[in-house]
N, C-alpha and C positions, 0 to 999 in steps of 0.2 A: 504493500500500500504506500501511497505518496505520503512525505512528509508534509507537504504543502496542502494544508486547505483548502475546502472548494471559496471559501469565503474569510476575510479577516481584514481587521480593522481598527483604529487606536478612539480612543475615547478622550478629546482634550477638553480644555474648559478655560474663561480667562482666568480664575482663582478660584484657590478654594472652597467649598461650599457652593456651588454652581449646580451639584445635581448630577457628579459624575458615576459616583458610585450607585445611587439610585436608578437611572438609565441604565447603567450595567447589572444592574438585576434582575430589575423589569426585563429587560433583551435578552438573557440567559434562559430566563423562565419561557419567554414568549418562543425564542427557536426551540427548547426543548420539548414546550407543546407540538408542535412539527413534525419534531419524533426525530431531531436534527441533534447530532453529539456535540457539545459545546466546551471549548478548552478557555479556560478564562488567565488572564495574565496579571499583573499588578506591576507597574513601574517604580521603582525605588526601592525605601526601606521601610515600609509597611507592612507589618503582620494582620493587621485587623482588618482589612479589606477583604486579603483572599481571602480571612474564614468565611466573611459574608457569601463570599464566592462561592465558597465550598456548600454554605449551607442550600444557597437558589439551586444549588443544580442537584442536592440531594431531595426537595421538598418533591412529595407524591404529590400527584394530584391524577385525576381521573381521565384525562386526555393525555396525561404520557403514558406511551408507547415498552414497553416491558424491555426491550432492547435497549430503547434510548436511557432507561432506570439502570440498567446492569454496567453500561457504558461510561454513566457519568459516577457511578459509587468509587470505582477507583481513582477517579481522578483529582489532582489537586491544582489551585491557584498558584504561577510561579511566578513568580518576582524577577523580574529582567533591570538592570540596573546598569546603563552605560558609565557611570564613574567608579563602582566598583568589580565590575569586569571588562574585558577589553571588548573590542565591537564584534570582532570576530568570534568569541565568547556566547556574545546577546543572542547575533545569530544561528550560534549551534544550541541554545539549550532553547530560544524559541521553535528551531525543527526538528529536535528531541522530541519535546513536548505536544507538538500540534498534528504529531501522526496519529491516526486512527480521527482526527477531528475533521466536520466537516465544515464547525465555524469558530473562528477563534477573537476574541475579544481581548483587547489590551486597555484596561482601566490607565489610566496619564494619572502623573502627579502634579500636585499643587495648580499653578498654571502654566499653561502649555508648554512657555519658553523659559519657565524658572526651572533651574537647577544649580550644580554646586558652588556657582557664584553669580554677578550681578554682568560680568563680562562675557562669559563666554555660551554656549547652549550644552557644555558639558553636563550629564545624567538628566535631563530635561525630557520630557516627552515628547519632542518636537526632534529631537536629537535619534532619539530610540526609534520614533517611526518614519525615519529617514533609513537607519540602518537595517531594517526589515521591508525598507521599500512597501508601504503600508498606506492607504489612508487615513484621515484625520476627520470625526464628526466633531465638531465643537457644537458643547454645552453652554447654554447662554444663561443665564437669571434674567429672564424680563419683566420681576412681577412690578421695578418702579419704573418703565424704560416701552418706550415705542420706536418710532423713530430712529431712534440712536442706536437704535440694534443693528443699522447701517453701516455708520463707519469704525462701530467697532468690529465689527465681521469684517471690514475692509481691511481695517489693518491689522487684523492677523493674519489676514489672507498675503498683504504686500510685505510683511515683516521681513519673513522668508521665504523667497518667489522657489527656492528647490523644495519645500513642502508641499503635500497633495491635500490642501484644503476642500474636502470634498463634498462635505453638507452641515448643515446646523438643523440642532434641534434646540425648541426654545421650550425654556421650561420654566415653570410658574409663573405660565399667563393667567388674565384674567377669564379665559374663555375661547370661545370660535371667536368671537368680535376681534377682540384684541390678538391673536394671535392671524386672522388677516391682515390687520393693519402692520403685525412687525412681518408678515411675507410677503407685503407691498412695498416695505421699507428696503429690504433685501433685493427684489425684484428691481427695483427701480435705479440700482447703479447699474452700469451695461457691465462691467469687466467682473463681476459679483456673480456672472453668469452660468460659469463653472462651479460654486457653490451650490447644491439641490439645496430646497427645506426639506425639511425631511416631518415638519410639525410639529404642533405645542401640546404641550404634556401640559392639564392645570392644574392652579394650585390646591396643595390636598393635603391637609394636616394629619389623617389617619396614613399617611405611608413617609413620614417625618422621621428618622433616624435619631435619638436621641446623641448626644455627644458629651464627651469628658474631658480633660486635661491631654492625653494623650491622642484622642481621634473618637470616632465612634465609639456606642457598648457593643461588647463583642456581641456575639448572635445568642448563648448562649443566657446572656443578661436578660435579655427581651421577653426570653419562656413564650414566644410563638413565633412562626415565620409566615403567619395571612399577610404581613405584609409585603410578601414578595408576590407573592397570587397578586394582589391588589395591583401593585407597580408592573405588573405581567399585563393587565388587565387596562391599563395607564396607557400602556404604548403600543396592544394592537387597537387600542379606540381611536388612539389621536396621534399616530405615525405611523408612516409610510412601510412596513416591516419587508414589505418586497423587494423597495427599491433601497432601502439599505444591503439587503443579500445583491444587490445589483451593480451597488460603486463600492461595493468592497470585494466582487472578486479578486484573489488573490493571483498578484503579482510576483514572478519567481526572484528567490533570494540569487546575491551572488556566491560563489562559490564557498562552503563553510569547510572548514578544514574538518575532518572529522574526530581529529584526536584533543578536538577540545572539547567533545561530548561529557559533562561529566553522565552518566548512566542514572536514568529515571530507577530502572532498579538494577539491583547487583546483576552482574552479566559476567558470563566465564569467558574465559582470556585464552590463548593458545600454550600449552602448558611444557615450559621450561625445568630442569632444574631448580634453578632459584624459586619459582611461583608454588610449585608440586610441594616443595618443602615448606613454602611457609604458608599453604593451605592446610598442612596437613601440621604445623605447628599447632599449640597449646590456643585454644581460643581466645578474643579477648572481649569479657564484658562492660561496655560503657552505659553506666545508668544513668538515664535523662529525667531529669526533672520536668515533670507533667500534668500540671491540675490548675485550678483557678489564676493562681497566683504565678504559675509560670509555662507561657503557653507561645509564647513569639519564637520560632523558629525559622529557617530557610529552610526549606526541602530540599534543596542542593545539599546544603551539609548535611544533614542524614543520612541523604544516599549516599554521598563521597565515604561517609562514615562506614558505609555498609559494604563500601563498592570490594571485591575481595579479589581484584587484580594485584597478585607479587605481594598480598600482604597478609597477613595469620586470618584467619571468619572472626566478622564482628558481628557480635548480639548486639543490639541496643536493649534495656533493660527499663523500664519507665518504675517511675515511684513518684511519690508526694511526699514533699516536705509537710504539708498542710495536712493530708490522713494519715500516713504510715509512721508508725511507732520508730520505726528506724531504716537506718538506709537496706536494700535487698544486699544478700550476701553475696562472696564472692566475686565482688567487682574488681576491676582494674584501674577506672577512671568515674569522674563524673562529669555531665555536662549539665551547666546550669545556666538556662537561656533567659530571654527576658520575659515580661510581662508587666503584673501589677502586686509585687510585696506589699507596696507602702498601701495597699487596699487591705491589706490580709497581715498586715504585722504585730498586731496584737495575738493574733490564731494562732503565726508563727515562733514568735517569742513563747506561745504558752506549752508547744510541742518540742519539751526540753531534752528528751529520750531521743528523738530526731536527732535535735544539734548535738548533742552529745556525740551520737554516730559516727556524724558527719565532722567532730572535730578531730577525733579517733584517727577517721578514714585520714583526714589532710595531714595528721601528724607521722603517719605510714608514708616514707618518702618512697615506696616502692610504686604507690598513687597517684595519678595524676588528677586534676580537679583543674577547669576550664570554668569560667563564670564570665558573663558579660551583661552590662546595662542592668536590669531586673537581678538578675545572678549577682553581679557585683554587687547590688543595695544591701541582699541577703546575708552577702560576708561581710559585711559593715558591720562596724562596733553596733550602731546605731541608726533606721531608720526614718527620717524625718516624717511624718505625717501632719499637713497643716505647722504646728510652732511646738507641737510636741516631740522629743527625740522615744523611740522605741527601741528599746534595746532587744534585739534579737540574740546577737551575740557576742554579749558582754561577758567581757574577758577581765574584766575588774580592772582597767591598768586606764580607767578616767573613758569621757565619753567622744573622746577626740576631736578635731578641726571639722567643721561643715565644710563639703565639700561636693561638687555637684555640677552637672548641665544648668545654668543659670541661664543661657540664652534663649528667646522667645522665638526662635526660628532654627530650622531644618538647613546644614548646610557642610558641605565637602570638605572631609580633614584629612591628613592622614594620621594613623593612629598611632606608629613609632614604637613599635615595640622592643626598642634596644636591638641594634644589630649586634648581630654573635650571638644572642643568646641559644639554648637550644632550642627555644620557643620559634624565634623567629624564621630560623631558615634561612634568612636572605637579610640583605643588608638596604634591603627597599623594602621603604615603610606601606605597609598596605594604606590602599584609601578605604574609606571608612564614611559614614553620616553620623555627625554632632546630632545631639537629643535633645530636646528641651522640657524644661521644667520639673527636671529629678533632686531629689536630694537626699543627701548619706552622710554619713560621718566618714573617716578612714577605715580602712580594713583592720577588722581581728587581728589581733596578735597572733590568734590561734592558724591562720593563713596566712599574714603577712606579718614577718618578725620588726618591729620598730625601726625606722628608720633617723638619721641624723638629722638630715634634709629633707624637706617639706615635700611631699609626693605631687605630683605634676596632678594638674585639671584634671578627673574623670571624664569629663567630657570629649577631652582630644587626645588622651596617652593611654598606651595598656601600661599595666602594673606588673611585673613578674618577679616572684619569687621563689627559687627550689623548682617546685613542679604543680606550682600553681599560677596560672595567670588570670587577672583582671582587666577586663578591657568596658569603658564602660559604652563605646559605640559600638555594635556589634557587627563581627566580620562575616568575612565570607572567605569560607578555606577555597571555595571553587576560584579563587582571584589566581589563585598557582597552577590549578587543575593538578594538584599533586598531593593538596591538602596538608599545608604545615603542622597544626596538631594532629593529623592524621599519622604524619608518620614520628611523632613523638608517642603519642601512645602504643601504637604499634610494632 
């Protein structure tokens, strides 16, 4: 089967809050009614979108198709991210991923041409669906805006003349009335002409996303998913759904190297010597942190984790810091990804049998222990919550320095994890996304032994120490396709 899709297409917007991810629901749901396979994408560093993703394309309903339900169960939302993988990267785990699909949806971030600075269109969505040779439907807010919905469509359109500006959809209008008036507005510049509408979604408080500190509530928060039926139900009323499948036939990529695939799942290798031996090595179990409190992951690293080319079989092993009395036995490492502690750190602080564990495991230098962003909060002395500190893992030696993501925007660092050490592999700093509005105190003594000098921002450095590192943006091992903590544990 082709890796290429019958159909695909990027979802932009001029700024956040626009209506992207809602659109992108609605349209998951409405092709899967169809009976059409849907692979859905997420640009950036966003973990809370593709769950939404995951969740539309798992909801039952009565008109999908028993095939189209078997087809989408295993599928997940993946995260393409042109500043922390290279281009040629983008395009091989976008045609990993989009085989067996007949349509594939790429959710954009923020707005269209923002990305990891103010200068360039580096990790932008505008960037990304250039390097997939894709179209671009931009999301409009029209609910205070007529008229004007003109030349702001123009100049996205003229911003960057090599983008394929190919339709708008205007969203929270006031109705048919008003959503003539802004496809009259569109209409009526000539060179605006290669833009379709595509139509107005109106506006509708019952399919409203709630939002937090960090982005949306996860899907999980909501305790239903009618609101995706409903935004299903939004966009075969009031768009075009035909002639969307119609300007987003899929365009062929340029040539993708194929050894930058990292593998959606474990795949066997041509068997050498060296591989044969260290498949047949001592296994090694890595336990992931997985429940309320810590749930942000890339699915690239998992499967890298997994991937069992020239390297011993890895388990992954999941537990909860939040339910389970203590860590599962028999591990080798742990990995502790991001989420929401500072939601859950009273729970966490009272599940002392855990850290105990868990302080155990770190103090076993034969261990390795990986923590980033959520992860790092958790090995903090202390938790910030609102102006309270919560000691999770207090180690008695005072509550330490505040120290934290302070900045109120999303933006490209690299993350420096000390060249030479065994952590990093390489003497090139991975890039990384800065976090906003986290806060922790310093690392445990019990993980990180006391330092002279003041530890560098969480927010732009990893932390390493022995066989433990802290990073508080979170990477991505796929940036090497070789997987630097991959072959530290291994």
């Amino acid at each position: 089967m082709s890796a290429r899709p019958r159909a695909a297409f990027v979802i932009g917007a001029p700024h956040s809050g626009s209506g992207k991810t809602s659109l992108t629901l609605g349209l998951i749901r409405a092709f899967a009614r169809r009976g059409l396979v849907v692979q859905p994408f997420k640009v950036g560093p966003d973990f809370i979108d593709p769950m939404h993703h995951e969740a539309a394309l798992r909801v039952k309903e009565g008109s999908q198709t028993v095939d189209a339900g078997i087809a989408h169960s295993a599928r997940r939302s993946i995260n393409l991210d042109s500043w922390m993988l290279s281009r040629d990267a983008c395009a091989a785990r976008f045609s990993a991923n989009a085989e067996g699909a007949d349509v594939c949806i790429i959710e954009g971030v923020m707005g269209l041409f923002d990305g990891r600075d103010g200068r360039t269109e580096v990790g932008s969505t505008a960037e990304l669906a250039k390097i997939l040779n894709l179209p671009v439907i931009l999301v409009v807010d029209c609910w205070a805006m007529a008229r004007s919905v003109a030349p702001l469509v123009l100049g996205f359109q003229q911003f960057d003349p090599a983008l394929n500006l190919a339709g708008v959809v205007f969203n929270r209008t006031g109705g048919d009335f008003h959503t003539g008036w802004l496809r009259d507005a569109v209409h009526s510049v000539q060179v605006l002409s290669t833009v379709t509408v595509l139509g107005g979604v109106p506006k509708s408080d019952a399919v409203v996303l709630p939002e937090r500190h960090l982005g949306l509530h996860m899907p999980a928060d909501l305790g239903s998913t009618a609101h995706v039926g409903l935004l299903a139900d939004l966009v075969e009323k009031h768009l075009d759904v035909d002639t969307i499948l119609r300007i987003a036939v899929a365009q062929p990529l340029s040539s993708v190297p194929p050894t930058l695939a990292v593998p959606t799942t474990p795949v066997a290798s041509t068997m050498t010597a060296e591989t044969a031996a260290a498949t047949t090595a001592t296994p090694v179990r890595i336990g992931v942190a997985r429940d309320a409190a810590f749930c942000f992951y890339y699915h690239d690293n998992l499967s890298l984790l997994q991937s069992s080319a020239g390297r011993p079989r890895v388990t992954l092993v999941p537990f909860s810091p939040l339910a389970d009395a203590r860590l599962p036995p028999d591990l080798d490492a742990i990995y502790l990804g991001g989420g929401y502690p500072e939601l859950h750190a009273p729970r966490l602080a009272r599940n002392a049998s855990f850290v105990a564990s868990l302080r155990d495991f770190a103090r076993d230098r034969r261990h390795v222990v990986y923590a980033e962003c959520g992860g790092l909060m958790y090995l903090s002395k202390a938790i910030i919550v609102d102006t309270t500190k919560v000691a999770v893992m207090d180690d008695g030696d005072g509550d330490g320095d505040r120290v934290g993501g302070a900045q109120r925007a999303d933006g490209g660092v690299s993350s420096n994890p000390n060249a030479g050490t065994r952590w990093s592999g390489s003497s090139r700093s991975p890039p990384a996304w800065s976090r906003p509005y986290r806060w922790a105190t310093a690392p445990s003594a019990s993980f990180h032994p006391p330092q002279r000098t003041r530890p560098p921002p969480f927010s732009r450095r990893t932390l390493l120490q022995g066989d433990t590192c802290f990073t508080f943006p979170p990477l991505w091992s796929g940036r090497t396709h070789t997987g630097v903590w991959r072959r530290r544990i291994c």
